[in-house]
C-alpha positions in Angstrom: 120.7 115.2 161.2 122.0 111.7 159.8 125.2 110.7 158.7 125.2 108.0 155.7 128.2 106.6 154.8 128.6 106.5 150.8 130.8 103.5 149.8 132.6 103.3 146.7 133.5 99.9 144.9 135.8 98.6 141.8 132.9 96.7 139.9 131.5 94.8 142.1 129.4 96.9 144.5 126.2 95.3 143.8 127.5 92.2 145.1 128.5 94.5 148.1 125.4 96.0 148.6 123.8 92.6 148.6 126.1 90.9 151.3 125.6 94.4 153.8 121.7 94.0 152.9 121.5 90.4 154.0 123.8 90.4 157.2 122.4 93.6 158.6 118.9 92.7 157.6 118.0 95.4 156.0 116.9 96.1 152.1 118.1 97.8 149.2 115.3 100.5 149.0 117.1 101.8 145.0 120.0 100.2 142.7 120.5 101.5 139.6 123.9 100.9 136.7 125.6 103.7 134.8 123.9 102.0 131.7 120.4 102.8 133.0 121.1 106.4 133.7 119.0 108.9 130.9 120.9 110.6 128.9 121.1 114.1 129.2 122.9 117.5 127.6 126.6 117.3 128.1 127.1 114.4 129.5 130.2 112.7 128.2 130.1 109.1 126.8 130.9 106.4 129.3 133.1 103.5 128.5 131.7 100.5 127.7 132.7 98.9 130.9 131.2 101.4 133.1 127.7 101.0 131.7 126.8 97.7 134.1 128.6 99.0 137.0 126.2 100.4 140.4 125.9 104.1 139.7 124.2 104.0 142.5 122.6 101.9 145.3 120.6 102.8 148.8 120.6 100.1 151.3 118.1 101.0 154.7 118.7 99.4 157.8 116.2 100.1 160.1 116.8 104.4 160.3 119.9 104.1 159.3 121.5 104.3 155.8 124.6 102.8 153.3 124.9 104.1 150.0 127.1 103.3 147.2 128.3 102.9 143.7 131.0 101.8 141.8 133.8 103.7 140.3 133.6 104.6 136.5 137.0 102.7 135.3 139.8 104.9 134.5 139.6 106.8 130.9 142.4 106.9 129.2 144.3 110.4 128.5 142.0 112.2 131.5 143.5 114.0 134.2 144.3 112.1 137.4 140.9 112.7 139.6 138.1 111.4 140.6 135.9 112.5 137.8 138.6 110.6 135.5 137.2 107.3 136.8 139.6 104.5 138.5 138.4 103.0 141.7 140.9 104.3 144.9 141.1 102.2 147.8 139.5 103.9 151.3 142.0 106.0 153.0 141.3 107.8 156.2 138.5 106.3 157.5 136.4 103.3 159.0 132.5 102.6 158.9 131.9 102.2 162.8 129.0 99.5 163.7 127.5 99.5 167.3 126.0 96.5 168.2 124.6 95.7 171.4 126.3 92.2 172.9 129.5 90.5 172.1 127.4 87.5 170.7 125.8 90.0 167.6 129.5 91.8 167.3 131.3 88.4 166.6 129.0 87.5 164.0 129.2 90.8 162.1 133.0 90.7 162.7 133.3 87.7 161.5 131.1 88.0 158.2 133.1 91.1 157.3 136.9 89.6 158.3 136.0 86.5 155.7 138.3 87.0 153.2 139.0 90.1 154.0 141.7 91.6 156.2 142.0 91.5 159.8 143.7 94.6 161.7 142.3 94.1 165.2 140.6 90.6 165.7 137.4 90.7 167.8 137.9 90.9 171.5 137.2 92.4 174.8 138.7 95.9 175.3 139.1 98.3 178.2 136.3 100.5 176.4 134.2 97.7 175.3 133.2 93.6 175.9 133.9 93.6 172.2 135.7 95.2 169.8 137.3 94.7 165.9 138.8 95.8 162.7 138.7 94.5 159.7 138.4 95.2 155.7 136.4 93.3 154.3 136.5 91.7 151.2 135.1 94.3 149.3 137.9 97.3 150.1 135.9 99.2 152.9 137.5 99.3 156.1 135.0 98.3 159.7 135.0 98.6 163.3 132.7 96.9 165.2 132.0 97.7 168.6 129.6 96.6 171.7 128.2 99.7 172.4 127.8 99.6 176.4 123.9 100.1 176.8 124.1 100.7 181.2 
């Protein structure tokens, strides 16, 4: 069993997708827009703005897996859930990242906290020789953690 965290985005989860590819190293294995969906039996028309937003996106990282899209803006006159479109900000939760030294957890920290929002900066714990939490620039809410490996 694995557990893949499906990240949601206000337009710009491409460019998301992109920056988690390059500083985890791994690669975006599928990416695809609303526009390039076919078309099938009662499906309702999207707006015009939705059409070159991520419908979907699959980032690998090693055996592990992010996956993505962006929200469908809201539609005018539509009930107030999520099928109505309009992105809603994370609540609830954090993607967790282990990493194994202090050196590796500062660097990921640090790319995520850039223009983002810090809650916790970086630092040695009880727990942990490194610990942080930040959103990042993007909306999606981190921790990242030096996993003790003894």
């Amino acid at each position: 069993m694995r557990f893949s965290p499906y990240l949601n985005f206000d337009g710009d989860g491409a460019e998301a997708m992109a920056f988690y590819a390059e500083l985890f190293g791994g690669r975006i294995v599928h990416q695809s827009t609303f526009g390039e969906m076919p078309p099938h039996e009662g499906m309702p028309p999207l707006p015009e703005a939705a059409l070159g937003r991520l419908m979907h996106a699959h980032l690998q990282v090693g055996a592990q897996s992010i996956m993505a899209s962006d929200a469908i803006p809201a539609m005018p006159g539509q009930a107030d859930d999520a099928c109505a479109g309009g992105y809603r900000k994370p609540q609830g939760m954090w993607v967790s990242i282990g990493v194994d030294s202090a050196a590796e957890g500062q660097r990921v920290f640090d790319a995520l906290a850039r223009d983002g929002q810090v809650t916790m900066p970086f630092q040695a714990t009880f727990w942990s020789a490194g610990f942080g939490m930040a959103t990042d620039r993007f909306g999606t809410p981190w921790m990242v953690n030096v996993v003790d490996v003894t």
